[in-house]
TORKOL-4160 file (C-alpha; in steps of 0.2 Angstrom, whole numbers, padded with zeros to 4 digits, m for minus):
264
<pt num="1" X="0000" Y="0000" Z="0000"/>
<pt num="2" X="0006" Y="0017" Z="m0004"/>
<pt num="3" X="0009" Y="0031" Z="0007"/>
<pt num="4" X="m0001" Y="0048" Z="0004"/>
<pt num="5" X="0003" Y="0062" Z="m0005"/>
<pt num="6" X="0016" Y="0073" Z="0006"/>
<pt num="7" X="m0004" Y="0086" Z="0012"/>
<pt num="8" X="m0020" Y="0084" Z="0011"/>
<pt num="9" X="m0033" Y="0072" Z="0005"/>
<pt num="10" X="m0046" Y="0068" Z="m0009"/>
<pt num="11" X="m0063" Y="0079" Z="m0008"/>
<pt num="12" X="m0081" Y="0079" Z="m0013"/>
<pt num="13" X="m0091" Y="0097" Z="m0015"/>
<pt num="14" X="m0083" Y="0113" Z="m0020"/>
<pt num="15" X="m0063" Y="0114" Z="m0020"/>
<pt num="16" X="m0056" Y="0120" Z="m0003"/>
<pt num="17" X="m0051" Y="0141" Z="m0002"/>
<pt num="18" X="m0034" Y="0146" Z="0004"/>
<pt num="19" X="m0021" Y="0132" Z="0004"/>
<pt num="20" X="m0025" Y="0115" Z="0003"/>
<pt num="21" X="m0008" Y="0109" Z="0001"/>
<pt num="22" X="m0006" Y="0114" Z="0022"/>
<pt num="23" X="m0015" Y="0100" Z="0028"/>
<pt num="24" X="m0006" Y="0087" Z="0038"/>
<pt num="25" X="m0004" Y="0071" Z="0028"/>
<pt num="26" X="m0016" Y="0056" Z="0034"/>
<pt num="27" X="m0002" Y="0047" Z="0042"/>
<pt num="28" X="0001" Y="0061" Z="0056"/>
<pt num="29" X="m0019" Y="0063" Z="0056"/>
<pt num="30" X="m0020" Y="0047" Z="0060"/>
<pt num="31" X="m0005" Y="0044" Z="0073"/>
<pt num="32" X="m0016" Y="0061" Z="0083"/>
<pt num="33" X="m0033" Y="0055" Z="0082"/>
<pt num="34" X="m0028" Y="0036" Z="0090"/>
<pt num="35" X="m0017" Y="0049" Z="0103"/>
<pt num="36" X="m0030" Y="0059" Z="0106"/>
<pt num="37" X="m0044" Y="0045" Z="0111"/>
<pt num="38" X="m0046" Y="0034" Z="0125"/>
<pt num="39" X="m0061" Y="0020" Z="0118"/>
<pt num="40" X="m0061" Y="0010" Z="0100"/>
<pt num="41" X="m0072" Y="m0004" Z="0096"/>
<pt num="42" X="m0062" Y="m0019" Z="0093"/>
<pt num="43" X="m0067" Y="m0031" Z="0081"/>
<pt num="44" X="m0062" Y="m0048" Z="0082"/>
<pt num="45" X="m0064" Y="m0066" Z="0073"/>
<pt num="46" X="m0077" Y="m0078" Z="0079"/>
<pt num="47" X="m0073" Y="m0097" Z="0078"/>
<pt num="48" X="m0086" Y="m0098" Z="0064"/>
<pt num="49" X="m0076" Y="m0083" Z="0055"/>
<pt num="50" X="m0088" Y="m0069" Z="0060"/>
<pt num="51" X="m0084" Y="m0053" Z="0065"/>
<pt num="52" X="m0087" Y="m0049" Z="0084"/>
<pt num="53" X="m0086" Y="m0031" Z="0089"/>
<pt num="54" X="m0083" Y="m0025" Z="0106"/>
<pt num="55" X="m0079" Y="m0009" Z="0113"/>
<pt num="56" X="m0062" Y="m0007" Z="0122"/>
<pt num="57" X="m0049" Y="0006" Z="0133"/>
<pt num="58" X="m0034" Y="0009" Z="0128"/>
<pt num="59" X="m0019" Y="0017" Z="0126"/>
<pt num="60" X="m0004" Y="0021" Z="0113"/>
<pt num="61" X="0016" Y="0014" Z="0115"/>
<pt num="62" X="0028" Y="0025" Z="0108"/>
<pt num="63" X="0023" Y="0023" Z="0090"/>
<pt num="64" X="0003" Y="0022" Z="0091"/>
<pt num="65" X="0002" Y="0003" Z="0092"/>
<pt num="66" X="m0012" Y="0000" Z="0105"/>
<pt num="67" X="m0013" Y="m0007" Z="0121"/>
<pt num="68" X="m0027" Y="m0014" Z="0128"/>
<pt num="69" X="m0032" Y="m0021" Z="0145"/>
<pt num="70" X="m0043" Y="m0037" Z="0142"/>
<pt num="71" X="m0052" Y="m0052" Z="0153"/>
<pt num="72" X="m0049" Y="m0070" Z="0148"/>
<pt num="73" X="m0066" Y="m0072" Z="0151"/>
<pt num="74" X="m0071" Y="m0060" Z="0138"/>
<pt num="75" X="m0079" Y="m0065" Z="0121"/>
<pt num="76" X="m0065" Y="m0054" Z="0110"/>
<pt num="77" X="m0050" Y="m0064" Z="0121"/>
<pt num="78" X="m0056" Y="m0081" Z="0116"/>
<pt num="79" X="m0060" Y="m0074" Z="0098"/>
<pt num="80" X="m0041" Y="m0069" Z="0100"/>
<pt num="81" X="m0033" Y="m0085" Z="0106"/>
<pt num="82" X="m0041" Y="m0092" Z="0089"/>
<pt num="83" X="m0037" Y="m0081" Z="0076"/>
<pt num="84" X="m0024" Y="m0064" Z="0077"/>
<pt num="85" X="m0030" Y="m0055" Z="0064"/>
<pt num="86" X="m0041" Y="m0039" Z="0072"/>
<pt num="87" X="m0046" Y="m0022" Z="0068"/>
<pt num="88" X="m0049" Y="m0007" Z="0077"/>
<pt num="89" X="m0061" Y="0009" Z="0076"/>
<pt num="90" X="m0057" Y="0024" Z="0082"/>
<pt num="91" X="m0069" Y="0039" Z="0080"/>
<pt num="92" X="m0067" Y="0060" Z="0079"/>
<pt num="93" X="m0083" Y="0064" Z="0090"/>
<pt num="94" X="m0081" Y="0081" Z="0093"/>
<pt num="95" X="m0088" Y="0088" Z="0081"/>
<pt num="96" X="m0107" Y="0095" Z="0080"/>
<pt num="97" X="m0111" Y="0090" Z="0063"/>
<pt num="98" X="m0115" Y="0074" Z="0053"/>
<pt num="99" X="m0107" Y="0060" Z="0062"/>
<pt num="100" X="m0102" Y="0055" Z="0045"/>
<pt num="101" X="m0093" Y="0069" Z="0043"/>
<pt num="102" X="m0079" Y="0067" Z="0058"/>
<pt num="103" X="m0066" Y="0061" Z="0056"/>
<pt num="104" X="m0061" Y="0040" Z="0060"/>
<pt num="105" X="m0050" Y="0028" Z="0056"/>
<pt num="106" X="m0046" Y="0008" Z="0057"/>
<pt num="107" X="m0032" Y="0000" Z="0062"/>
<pt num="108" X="m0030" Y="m0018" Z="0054"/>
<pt num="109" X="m0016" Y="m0028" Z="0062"/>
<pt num="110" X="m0013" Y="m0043" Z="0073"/>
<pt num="111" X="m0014" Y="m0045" Z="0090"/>
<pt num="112" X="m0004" Y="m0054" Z="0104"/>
<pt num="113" X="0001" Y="m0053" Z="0123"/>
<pt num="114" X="0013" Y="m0043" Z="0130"/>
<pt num="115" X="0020" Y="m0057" Z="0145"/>
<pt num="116" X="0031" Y="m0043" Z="0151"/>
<pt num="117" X="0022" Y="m0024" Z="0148"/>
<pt num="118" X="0034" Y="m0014" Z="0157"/>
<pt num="119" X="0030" Y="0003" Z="0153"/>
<pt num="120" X="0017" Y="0001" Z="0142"/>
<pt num="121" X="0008" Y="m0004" Z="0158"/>
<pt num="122" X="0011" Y="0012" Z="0164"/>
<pt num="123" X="0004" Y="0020" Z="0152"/>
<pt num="124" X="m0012" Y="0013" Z="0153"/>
<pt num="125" X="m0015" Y="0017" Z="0167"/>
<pt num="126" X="m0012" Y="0035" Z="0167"/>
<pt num="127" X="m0025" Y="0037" Z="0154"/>
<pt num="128" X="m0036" Y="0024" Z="0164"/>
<pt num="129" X="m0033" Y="0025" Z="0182"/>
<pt num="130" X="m0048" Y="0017" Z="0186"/>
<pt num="131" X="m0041" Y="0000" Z="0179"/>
<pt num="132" X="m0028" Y="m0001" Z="0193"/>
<pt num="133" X="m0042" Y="m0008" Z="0202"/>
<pt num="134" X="m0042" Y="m0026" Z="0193"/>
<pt num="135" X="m0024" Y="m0023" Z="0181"/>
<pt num="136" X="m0017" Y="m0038" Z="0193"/>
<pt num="137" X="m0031" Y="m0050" Z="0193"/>
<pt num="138" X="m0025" Y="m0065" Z="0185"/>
<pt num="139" X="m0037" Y="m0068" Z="0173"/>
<pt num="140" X="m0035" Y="m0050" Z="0164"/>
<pt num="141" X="m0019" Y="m0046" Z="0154"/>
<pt num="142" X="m0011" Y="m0030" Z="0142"/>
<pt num="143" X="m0012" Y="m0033" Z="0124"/>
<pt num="144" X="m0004" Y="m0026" Z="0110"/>
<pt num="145" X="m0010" Y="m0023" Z="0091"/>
<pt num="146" X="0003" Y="m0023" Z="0079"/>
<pt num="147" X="m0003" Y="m0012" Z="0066"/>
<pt num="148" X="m0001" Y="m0017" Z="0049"/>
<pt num="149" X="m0013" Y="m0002" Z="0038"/>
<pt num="150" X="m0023" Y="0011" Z="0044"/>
<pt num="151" X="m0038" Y="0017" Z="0034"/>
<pt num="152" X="m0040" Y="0034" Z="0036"/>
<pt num="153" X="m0057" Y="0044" Z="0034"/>
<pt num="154" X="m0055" Y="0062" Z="0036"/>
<pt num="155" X="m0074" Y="0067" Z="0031"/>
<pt num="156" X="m0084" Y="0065" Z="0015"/>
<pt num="157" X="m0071" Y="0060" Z="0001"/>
<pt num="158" X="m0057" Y="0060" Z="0010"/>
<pt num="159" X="m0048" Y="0045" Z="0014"/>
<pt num="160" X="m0033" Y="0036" Z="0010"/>
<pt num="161" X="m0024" Y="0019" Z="0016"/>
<pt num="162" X="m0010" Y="0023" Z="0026"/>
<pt num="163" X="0005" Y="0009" Z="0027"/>
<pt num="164" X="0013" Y="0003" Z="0044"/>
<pt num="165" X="0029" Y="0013" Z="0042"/>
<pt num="166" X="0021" Y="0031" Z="0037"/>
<pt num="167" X="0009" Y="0028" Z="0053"/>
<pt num="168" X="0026" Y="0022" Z="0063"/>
<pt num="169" X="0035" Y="0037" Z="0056"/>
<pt num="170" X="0023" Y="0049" Z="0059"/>
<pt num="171" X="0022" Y="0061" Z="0072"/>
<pt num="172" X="0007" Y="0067" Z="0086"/>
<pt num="173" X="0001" Y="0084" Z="0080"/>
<pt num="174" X="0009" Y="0095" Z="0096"/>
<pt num="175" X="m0006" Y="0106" Z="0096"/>
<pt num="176" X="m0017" Y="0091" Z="0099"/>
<pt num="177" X="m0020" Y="0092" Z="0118"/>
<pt num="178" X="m0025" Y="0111" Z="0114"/>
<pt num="179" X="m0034" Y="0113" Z="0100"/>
<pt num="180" X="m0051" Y="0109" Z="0105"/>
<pt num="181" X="m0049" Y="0123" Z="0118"/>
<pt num="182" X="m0040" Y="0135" Z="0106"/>
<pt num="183" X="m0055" Y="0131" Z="0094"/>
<pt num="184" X="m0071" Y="0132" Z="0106"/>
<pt num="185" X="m0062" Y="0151" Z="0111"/>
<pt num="186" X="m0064" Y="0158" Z="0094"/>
<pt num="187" X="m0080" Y="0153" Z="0090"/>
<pt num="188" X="m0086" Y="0158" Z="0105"/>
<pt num="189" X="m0078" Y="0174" Z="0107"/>
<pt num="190" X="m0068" Y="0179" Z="0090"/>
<pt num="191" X="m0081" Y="0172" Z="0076"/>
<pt num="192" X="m0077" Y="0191" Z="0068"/>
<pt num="193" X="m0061" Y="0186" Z="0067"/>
<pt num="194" X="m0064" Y="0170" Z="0058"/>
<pt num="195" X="m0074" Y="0179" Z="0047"/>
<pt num="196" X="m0060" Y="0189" Z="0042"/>
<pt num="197" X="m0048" Y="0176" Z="0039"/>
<pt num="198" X="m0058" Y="0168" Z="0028"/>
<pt num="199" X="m0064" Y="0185" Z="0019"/>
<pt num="200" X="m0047" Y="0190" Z="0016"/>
<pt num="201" X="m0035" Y="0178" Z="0018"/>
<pt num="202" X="m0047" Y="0162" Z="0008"/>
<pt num="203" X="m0052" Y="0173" Z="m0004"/>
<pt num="204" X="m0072" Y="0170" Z="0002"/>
<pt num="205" X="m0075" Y="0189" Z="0001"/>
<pt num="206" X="m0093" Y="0185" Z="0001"/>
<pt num="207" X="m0094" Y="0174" Z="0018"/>
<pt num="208" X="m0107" Y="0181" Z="0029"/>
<pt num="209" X="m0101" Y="0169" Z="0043"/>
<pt num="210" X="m0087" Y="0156" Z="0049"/>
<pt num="211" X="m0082" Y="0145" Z="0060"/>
<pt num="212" X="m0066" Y="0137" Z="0065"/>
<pt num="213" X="m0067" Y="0118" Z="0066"/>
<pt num="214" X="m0048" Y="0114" Z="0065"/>
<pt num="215" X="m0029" Y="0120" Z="0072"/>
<pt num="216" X="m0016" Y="0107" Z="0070"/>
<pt num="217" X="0005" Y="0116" Z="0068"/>
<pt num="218" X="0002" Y="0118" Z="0049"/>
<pt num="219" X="m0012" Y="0131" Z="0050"/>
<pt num="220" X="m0030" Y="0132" Z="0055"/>
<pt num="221" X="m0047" Y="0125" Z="0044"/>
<pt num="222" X="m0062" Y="0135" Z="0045"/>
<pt num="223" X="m0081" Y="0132" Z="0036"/>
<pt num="224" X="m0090" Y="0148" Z="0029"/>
<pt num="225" X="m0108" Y="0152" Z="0024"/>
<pt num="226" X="m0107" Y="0161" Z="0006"/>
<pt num="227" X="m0121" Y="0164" Z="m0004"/>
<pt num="228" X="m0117" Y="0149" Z="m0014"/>
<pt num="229" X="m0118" Y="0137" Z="0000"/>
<pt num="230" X="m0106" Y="0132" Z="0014"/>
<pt num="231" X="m0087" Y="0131" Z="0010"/>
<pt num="232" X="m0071" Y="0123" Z="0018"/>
<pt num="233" X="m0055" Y="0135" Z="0022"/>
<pt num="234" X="m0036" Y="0132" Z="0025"/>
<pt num="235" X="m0026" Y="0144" Z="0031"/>
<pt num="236" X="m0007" Y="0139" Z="0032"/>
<pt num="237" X="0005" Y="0147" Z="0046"/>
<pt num="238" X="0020" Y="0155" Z="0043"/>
<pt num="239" X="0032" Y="0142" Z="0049"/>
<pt num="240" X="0026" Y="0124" Z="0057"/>
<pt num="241" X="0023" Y="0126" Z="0076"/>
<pt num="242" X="0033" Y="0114" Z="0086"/>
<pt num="243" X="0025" Y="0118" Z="0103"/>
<pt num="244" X="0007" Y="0120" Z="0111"/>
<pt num="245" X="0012" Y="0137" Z="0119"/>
<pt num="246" X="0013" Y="0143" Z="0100"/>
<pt num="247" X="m0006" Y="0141" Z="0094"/>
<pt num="248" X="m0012" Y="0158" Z="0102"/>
<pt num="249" X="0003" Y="0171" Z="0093"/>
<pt num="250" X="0001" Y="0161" Z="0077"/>
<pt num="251" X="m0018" Y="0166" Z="0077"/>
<pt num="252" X="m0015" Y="0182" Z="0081"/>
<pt num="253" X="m0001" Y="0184" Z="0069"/>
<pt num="254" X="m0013" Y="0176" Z="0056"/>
<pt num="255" X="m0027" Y="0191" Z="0061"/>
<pt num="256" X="m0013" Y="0202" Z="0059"/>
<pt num="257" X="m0011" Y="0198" Z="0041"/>
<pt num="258" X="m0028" Y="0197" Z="0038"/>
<pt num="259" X="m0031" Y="0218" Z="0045"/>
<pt num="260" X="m0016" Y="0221" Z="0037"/>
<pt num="261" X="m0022" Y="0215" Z="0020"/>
<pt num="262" X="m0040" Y="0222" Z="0022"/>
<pt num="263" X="m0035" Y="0238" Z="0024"/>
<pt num="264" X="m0021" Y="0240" Z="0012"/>
């Protein structure tokens, strides 16, 4: 399987305004939607060959291979004991939309029992605290998927297979712990500001209204309302933003440009 292109992704609708090209590539979306979750439904083979899915906790090692903490009396471990082959689903629900437009992806791999987590243990239970009540029972143990492909759906005609070495390779998205928060503050209390960017910076001159649904270290995507109907936006940064504490000057430096550029 092919790795995707170096930005961005297939599309249905109107073309994108601004700059497409700044997306992050599926690879790194992926890697920062499976670190930014905590549940997946995992999917695993019956005896008879069906799929059986169940919905799991878990956590990522260093790069993005899931751990989770299962019971041998669970139906998914016996289905595991049989047969390796598993998938995992992992959704983007944090959008207010269609469902179908979030973002999700699925991890396709093989499964096996970690006989000495070490670390990983750690880790999953830092994200899951509340599993250090039964971690030590015999009967439950950490397991690892060892991801082979990733299928990534970014939204309505944007997807692509992404190959176990591009998702090793790849990195979380540093903003990701932040953005939600950063995103949530400018619709609620900077939606003129949106408005400008989109106006002056996308070319969307005729926006009445715009919202920002996106921030990752590449730049910010916004939607617009334009006569025409609604329209996607991406706004590239000046330079990639290697830490969190850089989200709030790049958007004001964006807002910056954009008053600049209105009034000039």
């Amino acid at each position: 399987m092919s790795r995707p292109k170096e930005h961005g992704g297939g599309q249905a609708g109107p073309p994108i305004a601004g700059d497409p090209s700044s997306f992050p590539i599926d690879a790194e979306l992926s890697r920062t939607l499976v670190a930014a979750n905590r549940m997946a439904t995992l999917s695993t083979l019956t005896a008879a060959g069906y799929p059986y899915g169940s919905v799991v906790s878990y956590a990522a090692d260093d790069v993005g291979q899931p751990i989770v903490l299962i019971s041998e009396m669970a139906e998914h471990t016996v289905n595991a004991r049989g047969d390796d082959r598993v998938s995992m689903l992992m959704v983007d629900m944090s959008g207010d939309g269609d469902p179908l437009g979030n973002a999700r992806l699925t991890i396709v791999g093989r499964i096996e029992m970690l006989e000495q987590p070490g670390d990983l243990r750690n880790r999953y239970l830092e994200k899951h605290p509340y599993a250090s009540y039964y971690a030590d029972f015999t009967d439950f143990g950490f397991w690892r998927i060892n991801v082979e492909s990733v299928r990534y759906v970014g939204g309505f005609g944007h997807m692509s297979w992404v190959d176990a070495d591009g998702y090793a390779e790849a990195e979380v998205d540093p903003l990701s712990e932040v953005a939600g928060g950063v995103v949530e503050h400018m619709n609620d209390d900077h939606r003129d500001a949106n408005l400008l960017y989109v106006q002056v910076l996308a070319g969307l001159d005729d926006a009445t209204d715009a919202k920002m649904v996106g921030i990752d270290r590449y730049g910010v995507t916004l939607t617009a309302d334009t006569p025409a109907g609604p329209r996607m936006a991406r706004l590239p940064f000046a330079n990639p933003l290697t830490d969190s504490d850089q989200a709030r000057p790049a958007v004001i430096e964006l807002l910056g440009e954009a008053r600049a550029q209105a009034s000039s």
